[in-house]
N, C-alpha and C positions, 0 to 999 in steps of 0.2 A: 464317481469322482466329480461328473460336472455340477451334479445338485449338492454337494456337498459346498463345494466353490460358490455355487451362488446364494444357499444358504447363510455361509460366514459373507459373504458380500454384503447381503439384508443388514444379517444383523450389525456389522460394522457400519452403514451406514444409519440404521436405526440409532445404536447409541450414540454417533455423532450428529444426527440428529436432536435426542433429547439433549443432548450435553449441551449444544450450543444454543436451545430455547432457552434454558436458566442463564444467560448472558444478557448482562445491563442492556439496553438500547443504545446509552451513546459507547460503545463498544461495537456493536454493530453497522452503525452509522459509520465507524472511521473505516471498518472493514469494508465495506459498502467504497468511502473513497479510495482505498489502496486498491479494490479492484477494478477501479474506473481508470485512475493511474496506470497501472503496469497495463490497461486492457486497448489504454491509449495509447504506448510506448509499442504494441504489439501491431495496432492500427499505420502507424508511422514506420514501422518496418516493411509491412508488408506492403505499402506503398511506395517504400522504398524501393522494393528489389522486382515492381512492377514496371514503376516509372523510370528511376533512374536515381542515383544521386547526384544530381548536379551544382546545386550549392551544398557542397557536403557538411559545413560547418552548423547549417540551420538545422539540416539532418541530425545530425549530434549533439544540438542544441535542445531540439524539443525530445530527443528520446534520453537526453541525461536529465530533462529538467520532470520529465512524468518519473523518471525511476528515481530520483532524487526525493522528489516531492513524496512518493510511495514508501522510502525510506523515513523519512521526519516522519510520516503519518505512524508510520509501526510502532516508532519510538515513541511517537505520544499516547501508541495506546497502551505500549510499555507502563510508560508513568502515572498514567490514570484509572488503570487497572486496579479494582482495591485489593486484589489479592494478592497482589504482590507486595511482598513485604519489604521490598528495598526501595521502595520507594513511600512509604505510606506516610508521609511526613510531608512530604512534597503534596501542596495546595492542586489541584487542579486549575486553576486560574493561572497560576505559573506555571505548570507542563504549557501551557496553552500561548502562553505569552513567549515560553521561549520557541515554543514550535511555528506562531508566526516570526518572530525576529530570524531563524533560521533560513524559515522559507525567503524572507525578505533578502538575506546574504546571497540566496543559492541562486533566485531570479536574477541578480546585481550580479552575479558570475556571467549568469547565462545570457545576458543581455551584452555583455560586454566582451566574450566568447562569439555570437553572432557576427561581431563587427561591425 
């Protein structure tokens, strides 16, 4: 039973393996920052519940603005994505422009959230 388990383990990560080598680079690249985001959010947790929270609001601050910013990133690779056909109309140049103007909102919250 247990080599059985590990055999589909292989191979299910073998073919997620091949499957994500035929993935564009700047698809890769944006997965690359949604893991650096949430992997900062997870950073600032565990600091938290070491240290303490004692400005709680910056606390809040910087782990809504990595999982926020983690968010818009998904969504841009939503839109950029050529296989996706709801979107395939939509320029990349514009995913991009609204995915900075977003971030620019979300910072202007967070900044202002801080106190």
């Amino acid at each position: 039973m247990a080599r059985s388990t590990s055999k589909d383990t292989q191979a299910l990560f073998q073919s997620l393996r091949s499957a994500y080598a035929a993935t564009p680079t700047n698809l890769k690249i944006i997965d690359l920052y949604v893991t650096f985001a949430i992997f900062t959010a997870l950073i600032q947790i565990v600091y938290m519940a070491i240290v303490g929270s004692f400005p709680f609001n910056s606390f809040l601050s910087g782990v809504l603005s990595c999982v926020g910013t983690a968010v818009l990133a998904v969504c841009l690779r939503i839109q950029v994505n050529k296989e996706n056909k709801e979107f395939k109309d939509l320029p990349p140049e514009r995913a991009f422009a609204d995915f900075v103007l977003c971030n620019l909102v979300l910072h202007l919250v967070i900044m202002n959230f801080i106190g």
